[in-house]
NUSE-661814 format. One record per residue (C-alpha): residue number from 1; residue in three letters; x negated, y, z. Coordinates in steps of 0.2 Angstrom, whole numbers, plus 5000, padded with zeros to 4 digits. Layout:
> NUM	ALA	X	Y	Z
...
//
This chain:
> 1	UNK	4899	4893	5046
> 2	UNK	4910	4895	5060
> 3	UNK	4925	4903	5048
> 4	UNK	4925	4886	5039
> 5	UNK	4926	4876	5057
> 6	UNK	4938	4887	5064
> 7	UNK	4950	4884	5047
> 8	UNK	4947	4864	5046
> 9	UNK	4955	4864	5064
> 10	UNK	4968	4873	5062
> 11	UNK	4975	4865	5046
> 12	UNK	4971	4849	5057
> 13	UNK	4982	4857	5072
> 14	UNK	4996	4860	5058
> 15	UNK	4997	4844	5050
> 16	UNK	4998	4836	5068
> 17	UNK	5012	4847	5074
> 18	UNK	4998	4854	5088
> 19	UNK	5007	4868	5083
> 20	UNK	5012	4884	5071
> 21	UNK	5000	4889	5060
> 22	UNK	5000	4907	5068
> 23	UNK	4999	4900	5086
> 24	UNK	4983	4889	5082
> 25	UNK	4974	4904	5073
> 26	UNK	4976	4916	5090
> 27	UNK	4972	4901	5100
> 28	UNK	4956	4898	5089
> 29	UNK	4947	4911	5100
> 30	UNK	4938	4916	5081
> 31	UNK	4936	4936	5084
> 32	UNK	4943	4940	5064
> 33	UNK	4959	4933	5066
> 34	UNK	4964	4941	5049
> 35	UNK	4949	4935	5038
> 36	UNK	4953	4915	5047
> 37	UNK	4973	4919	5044
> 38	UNK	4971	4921	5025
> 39	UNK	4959	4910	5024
> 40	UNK	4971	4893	5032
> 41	UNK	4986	4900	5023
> 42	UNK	4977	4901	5004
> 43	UNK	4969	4884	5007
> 44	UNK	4989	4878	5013
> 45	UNK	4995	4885	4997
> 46	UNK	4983	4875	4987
> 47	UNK	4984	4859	4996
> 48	UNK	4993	4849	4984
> 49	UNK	4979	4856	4968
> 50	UNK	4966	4854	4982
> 51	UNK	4971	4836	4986
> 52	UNK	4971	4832	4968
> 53	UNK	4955	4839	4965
> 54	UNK	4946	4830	4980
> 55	UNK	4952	4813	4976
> 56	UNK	4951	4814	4958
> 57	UNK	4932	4820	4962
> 58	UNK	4928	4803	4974
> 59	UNK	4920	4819	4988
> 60	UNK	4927	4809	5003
> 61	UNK	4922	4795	4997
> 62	UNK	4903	4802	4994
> 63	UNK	4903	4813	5010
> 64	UNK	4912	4798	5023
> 65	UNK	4907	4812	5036
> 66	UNK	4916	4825	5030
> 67	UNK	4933	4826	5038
> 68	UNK	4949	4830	5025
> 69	UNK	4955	4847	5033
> 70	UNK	4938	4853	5029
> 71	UNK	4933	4846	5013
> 72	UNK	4949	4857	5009
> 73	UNK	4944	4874	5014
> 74	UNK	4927	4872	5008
> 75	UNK	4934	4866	4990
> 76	UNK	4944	4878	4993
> 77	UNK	4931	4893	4993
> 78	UNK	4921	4883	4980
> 79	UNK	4933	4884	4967
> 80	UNK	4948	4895	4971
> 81	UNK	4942	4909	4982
> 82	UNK	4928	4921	4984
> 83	UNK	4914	4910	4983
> 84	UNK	4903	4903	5001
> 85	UNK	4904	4918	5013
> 86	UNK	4887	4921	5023
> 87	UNK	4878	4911	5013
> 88	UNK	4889	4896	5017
> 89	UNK	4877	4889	5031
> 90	UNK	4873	4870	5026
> 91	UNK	4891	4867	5017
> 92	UNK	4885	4875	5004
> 93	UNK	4870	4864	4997
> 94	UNK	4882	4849	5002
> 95	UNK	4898	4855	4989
> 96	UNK	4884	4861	4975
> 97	UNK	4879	4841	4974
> 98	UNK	4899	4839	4971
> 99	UNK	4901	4856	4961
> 100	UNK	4898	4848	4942
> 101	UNK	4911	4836	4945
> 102	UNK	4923	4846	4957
> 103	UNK	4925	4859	4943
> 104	UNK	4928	4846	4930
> 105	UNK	4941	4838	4943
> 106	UNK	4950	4857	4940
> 107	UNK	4948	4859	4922
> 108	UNK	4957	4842	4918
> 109	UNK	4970	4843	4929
> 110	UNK	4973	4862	4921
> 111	UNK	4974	4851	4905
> 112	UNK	4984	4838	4909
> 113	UNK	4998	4850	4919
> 114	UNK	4995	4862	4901
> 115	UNK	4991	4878	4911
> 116	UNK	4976	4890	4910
> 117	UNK	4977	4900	4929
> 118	UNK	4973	4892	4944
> 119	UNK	4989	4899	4950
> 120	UNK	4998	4891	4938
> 121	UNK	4995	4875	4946
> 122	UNK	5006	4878	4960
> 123	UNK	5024	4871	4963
> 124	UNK	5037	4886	4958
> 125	UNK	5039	4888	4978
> 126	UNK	5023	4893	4979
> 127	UNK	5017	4906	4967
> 128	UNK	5014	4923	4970
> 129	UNK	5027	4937	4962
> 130	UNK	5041	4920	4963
> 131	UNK	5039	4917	4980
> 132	UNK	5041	4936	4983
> 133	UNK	5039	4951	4973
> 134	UNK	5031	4959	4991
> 135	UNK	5012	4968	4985
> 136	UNK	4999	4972	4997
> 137	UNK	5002	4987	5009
> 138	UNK	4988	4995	5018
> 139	UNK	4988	5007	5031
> 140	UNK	4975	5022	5033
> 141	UNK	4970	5022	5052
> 142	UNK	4970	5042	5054
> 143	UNK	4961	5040	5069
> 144	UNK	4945	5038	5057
> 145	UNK	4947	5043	5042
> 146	UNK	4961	5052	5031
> 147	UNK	4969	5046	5013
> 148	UNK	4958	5056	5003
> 149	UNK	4943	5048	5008
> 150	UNK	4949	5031	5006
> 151	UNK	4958	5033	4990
> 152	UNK	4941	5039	4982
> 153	UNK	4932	5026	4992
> 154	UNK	4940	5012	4981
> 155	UNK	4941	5023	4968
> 156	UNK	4921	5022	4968
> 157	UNK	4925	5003	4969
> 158	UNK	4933	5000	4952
> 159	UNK	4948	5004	4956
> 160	UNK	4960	5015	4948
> 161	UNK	4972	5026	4955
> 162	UNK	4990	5028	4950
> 163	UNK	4993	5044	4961
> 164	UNK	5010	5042	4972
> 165	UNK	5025	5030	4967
> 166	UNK	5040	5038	4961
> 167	UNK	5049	5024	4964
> 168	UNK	5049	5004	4969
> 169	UNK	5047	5000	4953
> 170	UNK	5032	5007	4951
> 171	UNK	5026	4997	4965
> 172	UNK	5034	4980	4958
> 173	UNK	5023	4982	4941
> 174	UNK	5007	4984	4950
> 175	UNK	4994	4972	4944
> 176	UNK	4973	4970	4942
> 177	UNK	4965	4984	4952
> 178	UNK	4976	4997	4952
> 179	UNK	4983	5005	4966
> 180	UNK	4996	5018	4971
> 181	UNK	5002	5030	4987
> 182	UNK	5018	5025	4994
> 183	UNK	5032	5038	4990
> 184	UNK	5038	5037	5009
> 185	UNK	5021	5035	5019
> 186	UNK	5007	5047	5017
> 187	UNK	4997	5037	5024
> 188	UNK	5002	5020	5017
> 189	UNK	4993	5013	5001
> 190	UNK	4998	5002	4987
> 191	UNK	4990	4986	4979
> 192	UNK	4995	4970	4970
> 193	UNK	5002	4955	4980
> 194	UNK	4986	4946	4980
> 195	UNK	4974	4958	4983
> 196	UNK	4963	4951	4996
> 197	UNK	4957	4966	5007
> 198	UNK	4952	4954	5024
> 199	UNK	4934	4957	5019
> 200	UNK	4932	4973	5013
> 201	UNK	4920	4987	5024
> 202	UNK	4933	4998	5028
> 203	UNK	4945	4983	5035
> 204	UNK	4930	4978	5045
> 205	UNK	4926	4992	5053
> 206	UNK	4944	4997	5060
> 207	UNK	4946	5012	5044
> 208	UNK	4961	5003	5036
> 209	UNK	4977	4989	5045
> 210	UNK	4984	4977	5033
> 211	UNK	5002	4981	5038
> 212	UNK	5019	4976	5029
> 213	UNK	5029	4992	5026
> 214	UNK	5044	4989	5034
> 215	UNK	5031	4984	5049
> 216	UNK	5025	5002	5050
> 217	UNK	5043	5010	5049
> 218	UNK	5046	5008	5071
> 219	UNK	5033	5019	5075
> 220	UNK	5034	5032	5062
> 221	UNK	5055	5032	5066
> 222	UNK	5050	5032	5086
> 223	UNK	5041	5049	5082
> 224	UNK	5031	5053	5100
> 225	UNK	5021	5068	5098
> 226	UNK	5002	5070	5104
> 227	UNK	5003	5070	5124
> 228	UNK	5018	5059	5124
> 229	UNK	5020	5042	5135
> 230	UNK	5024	5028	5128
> 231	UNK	5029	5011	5129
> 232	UNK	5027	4997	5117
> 233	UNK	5036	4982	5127
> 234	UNK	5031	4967	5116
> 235	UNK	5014	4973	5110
> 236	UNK	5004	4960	5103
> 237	UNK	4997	4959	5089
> 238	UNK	4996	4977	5090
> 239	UNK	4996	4984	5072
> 240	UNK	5011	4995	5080
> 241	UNK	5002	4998	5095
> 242	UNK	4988	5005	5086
> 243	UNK	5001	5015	5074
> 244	UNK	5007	5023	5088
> 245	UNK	4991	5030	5094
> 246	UNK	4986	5037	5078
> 247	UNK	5003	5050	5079
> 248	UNK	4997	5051	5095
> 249	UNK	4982	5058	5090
> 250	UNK	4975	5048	5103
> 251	UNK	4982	5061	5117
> 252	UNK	4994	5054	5128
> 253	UNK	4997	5036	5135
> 254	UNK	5002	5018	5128
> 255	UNK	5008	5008	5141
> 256	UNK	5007	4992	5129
> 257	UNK	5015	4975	5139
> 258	UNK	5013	4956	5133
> 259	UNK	5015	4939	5141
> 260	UNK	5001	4930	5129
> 261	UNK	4986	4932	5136
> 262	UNK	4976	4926	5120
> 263	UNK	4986	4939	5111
> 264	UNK	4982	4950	5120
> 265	UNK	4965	4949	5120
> 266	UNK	4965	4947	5100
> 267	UNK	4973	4964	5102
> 268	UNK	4961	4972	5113
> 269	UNK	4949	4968	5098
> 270	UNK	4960	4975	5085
> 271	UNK	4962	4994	5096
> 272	UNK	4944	4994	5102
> 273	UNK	4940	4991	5082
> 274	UNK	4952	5003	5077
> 275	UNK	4946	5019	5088
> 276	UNK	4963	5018	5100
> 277	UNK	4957	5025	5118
> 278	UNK	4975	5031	5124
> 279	UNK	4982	5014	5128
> 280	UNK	4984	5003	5145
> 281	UNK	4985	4985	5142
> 282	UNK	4995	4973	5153
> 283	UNK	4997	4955	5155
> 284	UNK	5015	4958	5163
> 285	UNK	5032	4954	5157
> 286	UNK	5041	4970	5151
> 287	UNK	5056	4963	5160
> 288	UNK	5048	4962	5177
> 289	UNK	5042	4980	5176
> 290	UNK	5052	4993	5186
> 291	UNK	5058	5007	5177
> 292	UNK	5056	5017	5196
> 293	UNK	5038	5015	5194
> 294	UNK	5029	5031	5196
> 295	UNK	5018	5027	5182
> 296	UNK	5032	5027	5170
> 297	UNK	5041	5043	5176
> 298	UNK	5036	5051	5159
> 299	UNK	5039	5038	5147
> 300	UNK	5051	5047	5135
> 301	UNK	5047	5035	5121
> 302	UNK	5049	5016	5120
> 303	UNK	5045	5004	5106
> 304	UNK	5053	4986	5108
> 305	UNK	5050	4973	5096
> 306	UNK	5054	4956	5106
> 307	UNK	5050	4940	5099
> 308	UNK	5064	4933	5087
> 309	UNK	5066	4920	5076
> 310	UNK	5054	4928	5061
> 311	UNK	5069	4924	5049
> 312	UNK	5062	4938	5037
> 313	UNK	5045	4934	5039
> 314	UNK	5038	4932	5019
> 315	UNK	5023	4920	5025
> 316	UNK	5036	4910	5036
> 317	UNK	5037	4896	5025
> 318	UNK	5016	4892	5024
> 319	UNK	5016	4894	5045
> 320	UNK	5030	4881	5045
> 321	UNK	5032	4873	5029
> 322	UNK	5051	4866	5026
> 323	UNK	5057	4874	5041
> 324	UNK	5075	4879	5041
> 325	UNK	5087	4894	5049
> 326	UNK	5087	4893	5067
> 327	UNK	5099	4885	5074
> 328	UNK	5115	4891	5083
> 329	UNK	5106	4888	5101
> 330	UNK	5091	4896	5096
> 331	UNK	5098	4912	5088
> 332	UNK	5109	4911	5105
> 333	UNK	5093	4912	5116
> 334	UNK	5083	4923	5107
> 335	UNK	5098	4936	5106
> 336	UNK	5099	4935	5125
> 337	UNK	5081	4939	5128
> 338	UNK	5083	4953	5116
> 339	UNK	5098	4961	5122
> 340	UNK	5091	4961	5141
> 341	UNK	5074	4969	5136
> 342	UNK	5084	4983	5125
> 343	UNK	5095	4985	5140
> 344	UNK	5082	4985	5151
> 345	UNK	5072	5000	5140
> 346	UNK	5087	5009	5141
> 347	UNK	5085	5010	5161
> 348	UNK	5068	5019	5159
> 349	UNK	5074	5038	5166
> 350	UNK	5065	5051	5156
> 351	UNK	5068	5036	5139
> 352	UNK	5074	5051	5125
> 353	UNK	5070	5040	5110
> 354	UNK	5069	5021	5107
> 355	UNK	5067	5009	5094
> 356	UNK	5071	4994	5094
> 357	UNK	5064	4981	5079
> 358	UNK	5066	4964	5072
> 359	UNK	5056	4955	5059
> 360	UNK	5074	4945	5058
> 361	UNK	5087	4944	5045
> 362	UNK	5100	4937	5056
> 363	UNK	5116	4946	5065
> 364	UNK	5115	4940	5078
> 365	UNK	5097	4947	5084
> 366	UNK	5102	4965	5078
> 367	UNK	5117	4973	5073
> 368	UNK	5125	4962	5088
> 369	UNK	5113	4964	5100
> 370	UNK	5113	4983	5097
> 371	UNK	5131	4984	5098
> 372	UNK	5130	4976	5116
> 373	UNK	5117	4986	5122
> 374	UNK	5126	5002	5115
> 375	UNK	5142	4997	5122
> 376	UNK	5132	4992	5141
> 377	UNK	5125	5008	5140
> 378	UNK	5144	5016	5143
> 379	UNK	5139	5031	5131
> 380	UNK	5120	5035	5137
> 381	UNK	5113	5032	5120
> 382	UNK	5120	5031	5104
> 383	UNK	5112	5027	5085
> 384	UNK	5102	5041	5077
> 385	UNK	5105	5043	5057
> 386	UNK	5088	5040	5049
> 387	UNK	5080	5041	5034
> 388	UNK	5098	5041	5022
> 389	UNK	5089	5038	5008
> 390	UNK	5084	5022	5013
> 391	UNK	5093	5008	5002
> 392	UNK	5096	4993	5012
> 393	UNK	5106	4999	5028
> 394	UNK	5113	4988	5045
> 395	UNK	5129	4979	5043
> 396	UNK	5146	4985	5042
> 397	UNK	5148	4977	5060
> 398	UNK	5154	4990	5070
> 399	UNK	5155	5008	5069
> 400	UNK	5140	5017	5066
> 401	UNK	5131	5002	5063
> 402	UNK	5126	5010	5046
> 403	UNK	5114	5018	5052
> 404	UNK	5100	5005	5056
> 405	UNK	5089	5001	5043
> 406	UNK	5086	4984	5034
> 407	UNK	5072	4979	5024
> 408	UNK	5071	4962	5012
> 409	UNK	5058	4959	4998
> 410	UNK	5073	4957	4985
> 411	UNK	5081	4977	4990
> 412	UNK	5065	4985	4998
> 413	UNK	5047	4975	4992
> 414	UNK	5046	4969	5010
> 415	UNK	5045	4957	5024
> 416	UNK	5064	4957	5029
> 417	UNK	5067	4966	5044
> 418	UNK	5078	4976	5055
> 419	UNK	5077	4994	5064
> 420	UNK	5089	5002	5074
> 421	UNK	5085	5021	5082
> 422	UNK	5093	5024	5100
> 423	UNK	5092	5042	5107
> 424	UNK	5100	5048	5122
> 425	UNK	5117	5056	5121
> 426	UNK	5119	5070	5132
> 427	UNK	5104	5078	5122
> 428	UNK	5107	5089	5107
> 429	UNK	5107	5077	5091
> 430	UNK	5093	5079	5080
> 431	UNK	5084	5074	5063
> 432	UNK	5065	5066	5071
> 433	UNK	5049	5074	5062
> 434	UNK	5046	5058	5055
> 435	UNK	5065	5060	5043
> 436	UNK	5060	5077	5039
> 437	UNK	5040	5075	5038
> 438	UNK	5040	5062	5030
> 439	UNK	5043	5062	5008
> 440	UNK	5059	5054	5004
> 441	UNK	5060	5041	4987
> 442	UNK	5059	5053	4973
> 443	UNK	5042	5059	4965
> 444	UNK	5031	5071	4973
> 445	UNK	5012	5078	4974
> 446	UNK	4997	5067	4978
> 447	UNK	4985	5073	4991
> 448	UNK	4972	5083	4984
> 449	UNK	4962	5090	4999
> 450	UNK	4946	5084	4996
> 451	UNK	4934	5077	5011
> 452	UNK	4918	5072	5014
> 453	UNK	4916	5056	5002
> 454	UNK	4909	5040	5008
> 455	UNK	4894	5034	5002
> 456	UNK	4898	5024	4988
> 457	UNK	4892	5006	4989
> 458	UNK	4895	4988	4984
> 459	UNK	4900	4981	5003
> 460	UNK	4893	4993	5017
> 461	UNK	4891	4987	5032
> 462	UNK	4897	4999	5042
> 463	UNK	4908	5015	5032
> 464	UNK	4901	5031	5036
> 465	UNK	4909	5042	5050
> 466	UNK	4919	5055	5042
//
């Protein structure tokens, strides 16, 4: 099976520095960048047990043709994961000679280490809920469906729901299959960390985004209403992108920019799947695109997420395993980069409302680069308050600086990250829709408009229209 192909040579590019583990998956050319993703990183996870398992079981030594990297992500699914997807092609009659002893492999070393869970096996670093308390968030695409209809979607699945958080820690005590609405994004559903969602008919078929809270917090702060033009400057992969379109409404224009061509056509997949039509991509650097162009004369809104050091990234550590806090130089670099796109957004002549968003925890890639641009900008743009209730804020590094938004999975259940809210200063100060529309951290009602249900079934392969 291709899947199983594609994973073997990625783990093979990682292990022989070819590259990150997220660079080799885009530049796999494998069309479900999600499903291959999770698939690399589990197997990653379990390569020490796997490791153990494989030599302790003599398969390399039975199958000289089979290579290491993918005796690992075919033992992998064997034993640890969801079993052979699509039938398994002809791995799968090749690992059921080797099953007998491959489970037995498993079972002793669960014996000899004294645990019962598969997940107990793994080193302290590794294990789920102590590498970080972060569960599964998941993003209803409103372009093709609404809450109601996917919360009783999975409610016909066996799972149960909890009705909308009160608080995080009705999100940190999620386990099995149960799942919740998030007490600040209507459209944002709950589940337990390792829910495993990549396969699942409404994922396929564009209804649902796997997408990190504090991921979906720049377009819902950015606000653009339906018929707006706007810009998202560093666009791929274009979870935000496709975030955008759906307050959109689909009415209006996306004018989405990114240097990485492979990217960017993994992100053509991801909008074209997702039902976006108001968006324009460009193989352009958003540095070398001229705010004077006509076809930016309406752009009132701007999203800029820049490349940065991924500092606050959760799944940092199995992309680049050991790796370290970026160095002086390199925070130096990217900081530069960063505070000449910002400064460059700012330039844009009808720009009202920007935000600009880091998946960093370092200072110097946010609250000093928006000091700069603020202080470059001689008082055209100043910090908007957002969301107060919010309860990781920016660094006390300059005035006003309180006003950006952190997020960490230790203070918010999330991937670390940074937002800061620019709006222009001569216009009269404001709180955006998206403070007032959407429900702060304290209780409140679940939907309970009722739509058309989907027909209920096992795996669809195709989610009926609603």
């Amino acid at each position: 099976m291709a899947l199983y192909a594609a994973a073997a040579a990625v783990l093979a590019g990682v292990d022989s520095r070819q590259g990150s583990l997220k660079g080799l998956v885009y530049a796999s050319r494998f069309q479900n960048v999600k499903q291959l993703y999770a698939l690399v990183c589990e197997t990653r996870r379990y390569s020490a047990v796997l490791d153990a398992v494989i030599a302790g079981a003599g398969l390399l030594r039975a199958e000289k043709k089979l290579r290491p990297p993918l005796a690992k992500v075919l033992v992998y699914e064997l034993l640890l994961g969801r079993g052979f997807r699509g039938g398994g092609g002809r791995w799968k009659p090749l690992l059921s000679r080797h099953q007998a002893r491959l489970k037995a492999e498993l079972a002793r070393l669960k014996v000899h280490r004294g645990v019962s869970r598969n997940e107990d096996l793994l080193d302290v670093g590794c294990r789920p809920g102590q590498a970080s308390p972060v569960p599964r968030f998941v993003r209803v695409n409103t372009l093709k469906t609404c809450s109601d209809n996917v919360i009783d979607y999975f409610k016909r699945q066996g799972f149960s729901y909890q009705g909308r958080a009160s608080s995080l820690e009705d999100l940190r005590v999620l386990k099995g299959k149960c799942f919740l609405l998030d007490p600040l994004l209507s459209e944002l559903l709950v589940f337990p960390g390792q829910t495993d969602l990549h396969d699942h008919p409404l994922y396929v078929a564009g209804h649902l985004i796997l997408q990190d809270k504090a991921s979906c917090l720049p377009a819902l702060l950015l606000d653009p209403p339906p018929g707006s033009h706007v810009i998202d400057a560093c666009a791929a992969p274009g979870n935000k992108t496709s975030h955008l379109a759906a307050l959109l409404k689909n009415q209006g224009k996306i004018f989405a920019f990114d240097l990485d061509a492979k990217r960017l056509a993994c992100m053509a997949t991801l909008l074209a799947r997702t039902g976006v039509s108001c968006c324009q991509l460009a193989e352009e650097d958003f540095l070398a695109v001229s705010p004077s162009d006509q076809r930016y004369r309406q752009v009132q809104y701007i999203l800029l997420d820049p490349s940065c050091s991924g500092s606050g990234m959760v799944a940092r550590q199995l992309e680049e395993p050991g790796a370290a806090a970026p160095s002086k130089e390199r925070l130096q670099a990217l900081a530069g980069f960063q505070l000449r796109a910002l400064c460059h957004a700012l330039t844009f002549p009808a720009l009202q409302r920007l935000v600009y968003s880091t998946c960093s925890l370092c200072q110097e890639e946010n609250e000093d680069v928006v000091r700069d641009a603020l202080q470059q900008s001689a008082g055209t743009f100043r910090l908007a308050p957002v969301l107060p209730s919010w309860p990781h804020r920016g660094l006390s590094t300059f005035p006003g600086a309180e006003h950006c938004l952190r997020a960490s999975p230790e203070t918010t259940l999330t991937g670390g990250f940074f937002i800061a809210v620019l709006e222009r200063a001569e216009e009269p100060s404001s709180v955006s829709q998206a403070e007032t529309s959407a429900p702060e951290l304290t209780p409140s009602a679940a939907p309970k408009r009722k739509k058309r249900r989907y027909k209920a079934a096992a795996a669809p392969s195709t989610p009926p229209r609603t």
